[in-house]
KEGULUM-749894 format. One line per 10 residues: for each residue x, y, z of N, C-alpha, C. Coordinates in steps of 0.1 Angstrom, whole numbers. Layout:
<pts>
X/Y/Z/X/Y/Z/X/Y/Z; ...;
</pts>
This chain:
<pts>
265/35/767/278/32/761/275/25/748; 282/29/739/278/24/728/290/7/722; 288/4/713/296/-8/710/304/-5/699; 315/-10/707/328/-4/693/327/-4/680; 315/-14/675/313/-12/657/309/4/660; 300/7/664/294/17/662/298/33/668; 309/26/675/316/42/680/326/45/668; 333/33/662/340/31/648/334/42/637; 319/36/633/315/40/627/312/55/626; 307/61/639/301/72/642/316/84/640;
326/80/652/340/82/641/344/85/627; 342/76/621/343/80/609/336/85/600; 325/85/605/316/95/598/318/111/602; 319/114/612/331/124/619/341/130/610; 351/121/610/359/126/598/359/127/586; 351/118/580/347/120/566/342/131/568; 331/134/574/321/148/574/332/163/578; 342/160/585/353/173/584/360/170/579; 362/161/571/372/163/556/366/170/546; 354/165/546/351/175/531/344/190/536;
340/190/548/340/205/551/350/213/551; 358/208/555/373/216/553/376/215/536; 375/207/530/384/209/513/372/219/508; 358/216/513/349/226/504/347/240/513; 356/242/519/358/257/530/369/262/522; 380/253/525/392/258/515/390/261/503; 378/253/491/378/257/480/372/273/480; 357/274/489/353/285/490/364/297/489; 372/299/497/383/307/501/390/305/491; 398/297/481/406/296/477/403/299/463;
392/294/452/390/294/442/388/307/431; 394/307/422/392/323/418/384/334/413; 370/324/409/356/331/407/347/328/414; 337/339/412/325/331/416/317/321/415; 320/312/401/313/301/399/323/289/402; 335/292/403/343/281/411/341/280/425; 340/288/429/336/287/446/323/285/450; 315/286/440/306/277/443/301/267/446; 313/261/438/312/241/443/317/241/454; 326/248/462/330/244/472/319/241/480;
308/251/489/298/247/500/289/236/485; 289/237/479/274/228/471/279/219/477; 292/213/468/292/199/466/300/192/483; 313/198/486/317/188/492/315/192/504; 311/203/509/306/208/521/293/201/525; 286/198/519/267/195/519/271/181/524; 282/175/514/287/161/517/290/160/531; 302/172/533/306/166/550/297/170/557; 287/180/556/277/186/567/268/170/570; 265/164/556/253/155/559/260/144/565;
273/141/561/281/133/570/281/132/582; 283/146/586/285/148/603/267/147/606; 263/146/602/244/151/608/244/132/605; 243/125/597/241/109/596/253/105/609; 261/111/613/266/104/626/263/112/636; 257/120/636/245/122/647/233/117/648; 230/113/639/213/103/640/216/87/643; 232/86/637/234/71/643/236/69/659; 244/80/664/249/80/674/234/84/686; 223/90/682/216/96/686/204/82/689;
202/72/676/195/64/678/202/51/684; 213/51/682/216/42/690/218/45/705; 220/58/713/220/54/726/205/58/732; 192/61/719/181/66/727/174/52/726; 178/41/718/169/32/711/159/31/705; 157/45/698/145/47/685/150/57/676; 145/55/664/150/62/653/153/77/654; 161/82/656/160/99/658/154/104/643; 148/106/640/138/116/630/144/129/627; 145/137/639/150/150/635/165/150/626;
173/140/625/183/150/622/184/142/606; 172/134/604/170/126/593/163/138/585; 156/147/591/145/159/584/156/169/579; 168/172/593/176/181/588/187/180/572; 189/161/572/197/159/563/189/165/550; 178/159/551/167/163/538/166/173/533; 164/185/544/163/195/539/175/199/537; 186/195/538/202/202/537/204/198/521; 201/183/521/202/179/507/194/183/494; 180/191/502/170/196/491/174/214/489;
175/220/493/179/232/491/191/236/490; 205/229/489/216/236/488/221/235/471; 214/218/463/214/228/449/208/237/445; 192/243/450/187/250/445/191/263/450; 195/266/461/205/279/460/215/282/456; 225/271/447/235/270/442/228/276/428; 218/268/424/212/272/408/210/287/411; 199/288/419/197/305/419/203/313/423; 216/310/430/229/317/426/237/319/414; 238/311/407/246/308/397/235/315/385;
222/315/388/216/322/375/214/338/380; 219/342/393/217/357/393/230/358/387; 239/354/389/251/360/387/258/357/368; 247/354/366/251/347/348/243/362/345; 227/364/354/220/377/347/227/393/349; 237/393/364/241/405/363/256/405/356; 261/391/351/271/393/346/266/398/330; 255/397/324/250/397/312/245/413/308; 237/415/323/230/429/326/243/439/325; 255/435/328/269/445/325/277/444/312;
271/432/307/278/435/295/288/429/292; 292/416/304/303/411/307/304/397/297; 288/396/297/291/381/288/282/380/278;
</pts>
């Protein structure tokens, strides 16, 4: 059982973390090019994904009583490669927009 600060806490990291998965789902779906919908998963999605994963390592270390590691590796790597496939997205699609003549 954990202690109300921390079921609080773990909660709200909860929602914060599906609040901005949802606005950066919605942007995905909603925005009207390619490079606008991009920010949707980069920016606020990565936000609420690492949200919900940091209230899984809280929730995880507090009821095992040692630091959970894994989901500290997963934040890392969530946080290290979702700009760079945002860049190397964003530079294929500047070269086939250029390769056509478009820009």
């Amino acid at each position: 059982m954990l202690p109300s600060a921390l079921d609080i806490l773990v909660s709200l990291l909860l929602l914060v973390g599906g609040g901005f998965a949802l606005v950066g789902s919605i942007g995905l779906a909603r925005l009207p090019d390619f490079m606008m919908r991009l920010h949707g998963p980069t920016k606020a999605t990565t936000l609420g994904v690492g949200a919900i994963v940091v209230a899984a390592m809280v929730h995880t270390s507090a009821t095992s009583g040692r630091l959970s590691l894994q989901e500290l590796a997963i934040s890392l790597f969530l946080f290290i490669t979702a700009p760079v496939v945002a860049h190397l997205l964003s530079k294929a699609a500047l070269a086939q927009k250029a390769r056509d003549g478009d820009g």
